[in-house]
MARBA-3410 file (N, C-alpha, C, O; in Angstrom, 1 decimal):
86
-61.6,58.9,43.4,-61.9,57.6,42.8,-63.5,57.5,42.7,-64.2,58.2,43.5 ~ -64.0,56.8,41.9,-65.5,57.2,41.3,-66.1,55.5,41.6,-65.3,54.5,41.6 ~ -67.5,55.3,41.9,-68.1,54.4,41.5,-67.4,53.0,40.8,-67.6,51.9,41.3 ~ -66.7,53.1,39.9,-66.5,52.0,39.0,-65.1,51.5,39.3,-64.5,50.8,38.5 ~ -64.7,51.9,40.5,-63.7,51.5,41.5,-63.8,50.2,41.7,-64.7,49.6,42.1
-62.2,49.4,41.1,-62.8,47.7,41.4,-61.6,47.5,42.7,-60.5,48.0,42.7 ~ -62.0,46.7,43.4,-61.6,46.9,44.8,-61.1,45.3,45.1,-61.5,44.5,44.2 ~ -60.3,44.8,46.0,-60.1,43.5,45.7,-60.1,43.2,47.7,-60.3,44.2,48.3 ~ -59.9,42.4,48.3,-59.6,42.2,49.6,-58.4,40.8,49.8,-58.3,39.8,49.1 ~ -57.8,41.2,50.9,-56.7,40.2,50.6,-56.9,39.9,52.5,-57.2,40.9,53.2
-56.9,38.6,53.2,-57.1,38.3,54.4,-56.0,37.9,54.5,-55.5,37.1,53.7 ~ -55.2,38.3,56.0,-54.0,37.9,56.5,-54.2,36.8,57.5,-55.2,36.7,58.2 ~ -53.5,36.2,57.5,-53.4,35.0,58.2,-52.0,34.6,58.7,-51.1,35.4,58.9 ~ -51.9,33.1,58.9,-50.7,32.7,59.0,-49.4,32.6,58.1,-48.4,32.2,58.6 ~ -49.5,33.0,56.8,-48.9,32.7,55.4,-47.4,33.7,55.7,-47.4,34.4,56.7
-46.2,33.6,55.0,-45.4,34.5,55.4,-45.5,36.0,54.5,-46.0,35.9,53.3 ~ -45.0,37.5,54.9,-45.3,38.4,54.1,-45.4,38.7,53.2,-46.3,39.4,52.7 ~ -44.3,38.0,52.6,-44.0,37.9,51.2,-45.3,37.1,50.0,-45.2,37.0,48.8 ~ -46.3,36.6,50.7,-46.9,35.9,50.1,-48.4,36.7,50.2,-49.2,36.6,49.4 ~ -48.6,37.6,51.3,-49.5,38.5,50.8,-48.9,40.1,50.2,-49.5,41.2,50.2
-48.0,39.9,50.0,-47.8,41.1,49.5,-47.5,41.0,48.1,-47.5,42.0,47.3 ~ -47.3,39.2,47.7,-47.8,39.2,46.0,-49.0,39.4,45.5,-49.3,39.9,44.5 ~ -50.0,38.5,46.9,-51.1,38.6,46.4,-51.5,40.1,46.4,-52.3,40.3,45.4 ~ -51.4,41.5,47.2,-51.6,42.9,46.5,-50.9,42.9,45.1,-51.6,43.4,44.3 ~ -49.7,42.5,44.4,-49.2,43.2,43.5,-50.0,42.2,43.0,-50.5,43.1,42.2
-50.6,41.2,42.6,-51.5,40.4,42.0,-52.3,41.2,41.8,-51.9,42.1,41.0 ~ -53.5,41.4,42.5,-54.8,42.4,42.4,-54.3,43.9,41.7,-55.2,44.6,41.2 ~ -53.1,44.2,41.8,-53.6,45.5,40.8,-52.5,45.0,39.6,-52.6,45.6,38.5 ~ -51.9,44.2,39.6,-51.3,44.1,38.5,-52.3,43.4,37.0,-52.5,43.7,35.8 ~ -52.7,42.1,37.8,-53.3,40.9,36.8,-54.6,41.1,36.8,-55.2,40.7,35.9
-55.3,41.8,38.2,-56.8,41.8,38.4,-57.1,42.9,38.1,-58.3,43.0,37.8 ~ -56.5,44.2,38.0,-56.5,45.7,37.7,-57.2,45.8,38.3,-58.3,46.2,37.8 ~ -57.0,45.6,39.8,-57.8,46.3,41.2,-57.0,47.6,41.2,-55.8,47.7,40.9 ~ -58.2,49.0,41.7,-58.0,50.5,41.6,-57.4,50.3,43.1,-56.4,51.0,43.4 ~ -57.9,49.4,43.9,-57.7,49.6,45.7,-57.7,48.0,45.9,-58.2,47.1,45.2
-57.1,48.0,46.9,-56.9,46.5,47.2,-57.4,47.0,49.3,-57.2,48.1,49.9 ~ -57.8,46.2,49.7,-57.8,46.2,50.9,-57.1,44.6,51.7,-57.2,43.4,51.4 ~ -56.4,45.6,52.9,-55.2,44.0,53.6,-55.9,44.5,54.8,-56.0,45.7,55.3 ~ -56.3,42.9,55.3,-57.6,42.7,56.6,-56.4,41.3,57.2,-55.8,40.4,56.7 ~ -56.6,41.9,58.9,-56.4,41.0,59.5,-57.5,40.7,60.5,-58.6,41.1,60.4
-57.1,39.9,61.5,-57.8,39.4,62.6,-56.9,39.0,64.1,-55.8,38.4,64.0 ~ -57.2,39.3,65.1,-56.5,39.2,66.3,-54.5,39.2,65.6,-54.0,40.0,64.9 ~ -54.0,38.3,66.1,-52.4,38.1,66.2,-52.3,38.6,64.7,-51.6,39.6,64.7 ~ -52.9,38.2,63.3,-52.5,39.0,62.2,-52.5,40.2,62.0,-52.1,40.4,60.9 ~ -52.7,41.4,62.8,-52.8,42.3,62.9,-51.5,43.1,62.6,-51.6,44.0,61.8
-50.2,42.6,63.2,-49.1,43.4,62.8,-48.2,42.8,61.4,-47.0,43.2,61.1 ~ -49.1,41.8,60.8,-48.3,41.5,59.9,-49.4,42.3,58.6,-49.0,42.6,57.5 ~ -50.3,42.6,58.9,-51.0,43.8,58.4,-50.2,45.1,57.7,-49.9,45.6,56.6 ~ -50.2,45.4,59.2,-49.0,47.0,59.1,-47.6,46.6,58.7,-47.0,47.6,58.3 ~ -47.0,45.3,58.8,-45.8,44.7,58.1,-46.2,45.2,56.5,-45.6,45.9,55.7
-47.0,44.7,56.4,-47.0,44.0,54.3,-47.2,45.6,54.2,-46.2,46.1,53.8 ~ -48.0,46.3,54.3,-48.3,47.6,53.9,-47.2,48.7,54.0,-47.0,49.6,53.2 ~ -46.3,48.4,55.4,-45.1,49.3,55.2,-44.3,48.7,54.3,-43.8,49.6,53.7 ~ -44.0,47.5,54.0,-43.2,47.5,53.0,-43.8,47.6,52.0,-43.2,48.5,51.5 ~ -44.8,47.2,51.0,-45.6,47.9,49.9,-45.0,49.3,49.6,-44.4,49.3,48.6
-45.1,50.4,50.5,-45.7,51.6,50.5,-44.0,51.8,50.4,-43.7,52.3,49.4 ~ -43.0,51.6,51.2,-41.6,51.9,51.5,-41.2,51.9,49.7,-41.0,52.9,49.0 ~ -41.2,50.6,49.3,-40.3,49.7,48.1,-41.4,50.3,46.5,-40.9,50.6,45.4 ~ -42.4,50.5,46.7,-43.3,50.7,45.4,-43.6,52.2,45.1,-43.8,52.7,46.2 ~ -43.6,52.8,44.5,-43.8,54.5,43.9,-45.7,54.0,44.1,-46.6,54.6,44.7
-45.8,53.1,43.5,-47.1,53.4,42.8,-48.2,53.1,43.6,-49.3,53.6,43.5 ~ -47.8,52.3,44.7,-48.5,52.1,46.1,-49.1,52.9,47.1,-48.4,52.5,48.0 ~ -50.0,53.8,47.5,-50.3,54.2,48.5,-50.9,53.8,49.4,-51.8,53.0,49.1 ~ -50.8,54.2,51.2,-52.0,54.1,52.1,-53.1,54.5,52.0,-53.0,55.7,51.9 ~ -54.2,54.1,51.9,-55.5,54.9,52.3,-55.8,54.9,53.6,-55.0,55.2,54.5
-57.5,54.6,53.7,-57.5,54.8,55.4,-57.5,53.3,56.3,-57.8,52.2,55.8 ~ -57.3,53.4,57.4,-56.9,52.7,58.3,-58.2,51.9,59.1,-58.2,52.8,59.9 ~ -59.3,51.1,59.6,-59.9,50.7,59.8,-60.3,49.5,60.9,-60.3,48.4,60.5 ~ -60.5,49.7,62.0,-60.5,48.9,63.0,-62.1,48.4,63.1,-63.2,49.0,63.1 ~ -61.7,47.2,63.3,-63.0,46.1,64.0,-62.9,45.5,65.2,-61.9,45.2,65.8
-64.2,45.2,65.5,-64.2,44.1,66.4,-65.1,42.4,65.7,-66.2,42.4,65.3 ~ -64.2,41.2,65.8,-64.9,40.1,65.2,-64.9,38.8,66.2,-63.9,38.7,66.9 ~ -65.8,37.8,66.2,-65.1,36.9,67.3,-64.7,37.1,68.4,-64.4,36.1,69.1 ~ -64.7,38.4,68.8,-64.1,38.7,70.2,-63.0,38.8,69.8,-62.3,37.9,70.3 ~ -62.1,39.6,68.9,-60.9,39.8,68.5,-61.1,41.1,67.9,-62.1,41.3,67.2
-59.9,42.0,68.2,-59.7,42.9,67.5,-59.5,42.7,65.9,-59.1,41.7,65.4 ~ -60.0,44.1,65.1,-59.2,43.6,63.2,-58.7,44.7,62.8,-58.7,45.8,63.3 ~ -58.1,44.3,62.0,-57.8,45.8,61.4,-57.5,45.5,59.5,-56.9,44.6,58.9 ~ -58.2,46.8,59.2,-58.3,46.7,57.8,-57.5,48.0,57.0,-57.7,49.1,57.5 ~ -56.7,47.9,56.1,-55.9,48.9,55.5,-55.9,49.2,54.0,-55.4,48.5,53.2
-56.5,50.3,53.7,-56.6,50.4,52.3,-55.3,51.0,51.5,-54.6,51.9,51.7 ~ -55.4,50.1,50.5,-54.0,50.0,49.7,-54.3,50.7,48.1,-54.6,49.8,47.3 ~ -54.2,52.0,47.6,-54.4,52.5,46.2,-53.7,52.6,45.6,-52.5,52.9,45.9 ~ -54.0,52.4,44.3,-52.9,52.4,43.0,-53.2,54.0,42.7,-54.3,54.6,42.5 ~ -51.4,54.5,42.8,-51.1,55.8,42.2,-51.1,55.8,41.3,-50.3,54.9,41.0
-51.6,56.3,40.0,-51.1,56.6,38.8,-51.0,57.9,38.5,-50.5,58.3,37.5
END
């Protein structure tokens, strides 16, 4: 993927899965994000790796990229990059 990669970030929170995992099919569907990144913070963390396994399970066109750990706040993060296959 080149420079003119448009990239989008989506922050997990308390919201239920299903509601960040429209907001990725949002970003590459309607925003024609190339990579979307799904960022959590402390307890959001496994709903992180939730939304991304099911992404990646259910969609052809979805892949993992790489995997990315933080420290913020005194909380662990974790960041997951999400690429459109074509």
């Amino acid at each position: 993927m080149g420079e003119n990669m448009k990239e989008d970030v989506i922050k997990v929170g308390k919201k239920s899965e299903g509601k960040y995992m429209n907001a990725v099919l949002y970003s590459f569907s309607k925003k024609g994000s190339d990579k979307v990144i799904v960022k959590g913070l402390g307890g959001a963390n496994s709903t992180v790796f939730d939304v991304v396994q099911r992404l990646t399970k259910t969609r052809d066109d979805i892949v993992e990229g790489e995997t990315n750990y933080f420290q913020a706040h005194g909380l662990e993060g974790v960041e997951v990059e999400l690429l459109r296959d074509r």
